[in-house]
N, C-alpha and C positions, 0 to 999 in steps of 0.2 A: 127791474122796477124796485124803486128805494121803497123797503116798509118805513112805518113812520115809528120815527123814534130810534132809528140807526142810522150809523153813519155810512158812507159810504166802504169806510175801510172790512165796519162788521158786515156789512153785506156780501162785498168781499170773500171774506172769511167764512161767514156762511156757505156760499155757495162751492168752496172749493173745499168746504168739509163734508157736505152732499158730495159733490164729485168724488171724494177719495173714498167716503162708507160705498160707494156705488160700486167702485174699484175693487175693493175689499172683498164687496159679497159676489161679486165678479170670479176674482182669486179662488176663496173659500170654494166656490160651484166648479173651475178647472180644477182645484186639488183633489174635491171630492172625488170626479170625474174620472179622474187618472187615478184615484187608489181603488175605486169599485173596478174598474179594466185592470190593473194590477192583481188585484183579488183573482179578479174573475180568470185572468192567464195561470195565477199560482195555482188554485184549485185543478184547474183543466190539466197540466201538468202534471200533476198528485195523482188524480184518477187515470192517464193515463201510464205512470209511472208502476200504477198500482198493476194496471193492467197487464204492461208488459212482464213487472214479475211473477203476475200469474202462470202469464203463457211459460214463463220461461220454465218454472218450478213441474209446470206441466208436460212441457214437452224433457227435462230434465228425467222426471218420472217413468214415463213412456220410454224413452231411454234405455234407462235403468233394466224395465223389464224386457225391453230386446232382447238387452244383451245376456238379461237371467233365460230367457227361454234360448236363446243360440248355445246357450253353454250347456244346457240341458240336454239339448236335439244332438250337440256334440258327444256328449257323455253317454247317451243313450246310444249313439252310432258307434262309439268309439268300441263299448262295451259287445255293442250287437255283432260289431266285425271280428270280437276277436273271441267271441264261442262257436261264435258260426265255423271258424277258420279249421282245419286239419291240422295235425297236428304231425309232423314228421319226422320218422324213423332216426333220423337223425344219417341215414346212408339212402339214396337212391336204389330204387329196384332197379335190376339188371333188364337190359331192354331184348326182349327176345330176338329179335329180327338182326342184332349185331353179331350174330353167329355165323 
């Protein structure tokens, strides 16, 4: 419909300037769209990035003290077997019964 007082060309022109602002805020609402889901995967990644080097440092930890108490249990066995031990003449005793 021709408003009065333009031509047909501005009408025109009007209407395909509406279409393109239309367009536009169209655009602008996908951009936003895809950088808040952007956001939203980067953040999720972070925490669980976070997460995994928790566990990691954690079970690194745990670790750690395994192998401090295996080394312990070892040094303490090591030690226990060899006070316990006899200590020998350095010559065998003669065995009676080879006579």
């Amino acid at each position: 419909m021709l408003m009065p007082g333009r031509t047909k060309a501005e009408e025109a022109r009007r209407r395909a300037q509406d279409e393109f602002a239309k367009v536009k805020k169209r655009e602008a609402k996908v951009l936003s769209d895809r950088e808040k889901a952007r956001n939203a995967r980067l953040e999720k990644t972070a925490r669980l990035r976070d997460l995994r080097l928790e566990k990691e440092a954690a079970d690194r930890e745990a670790a750690e003290r395994l192998a401090a108490d295996k080394a312990e249990r070892d040094a303490a066995r090591k030690e226990k077997g060899q006070s316990g031990r006899r200590k020998s003449a350095g010559t065998p005793a003669p065995d009676p019964a080879a006579d």
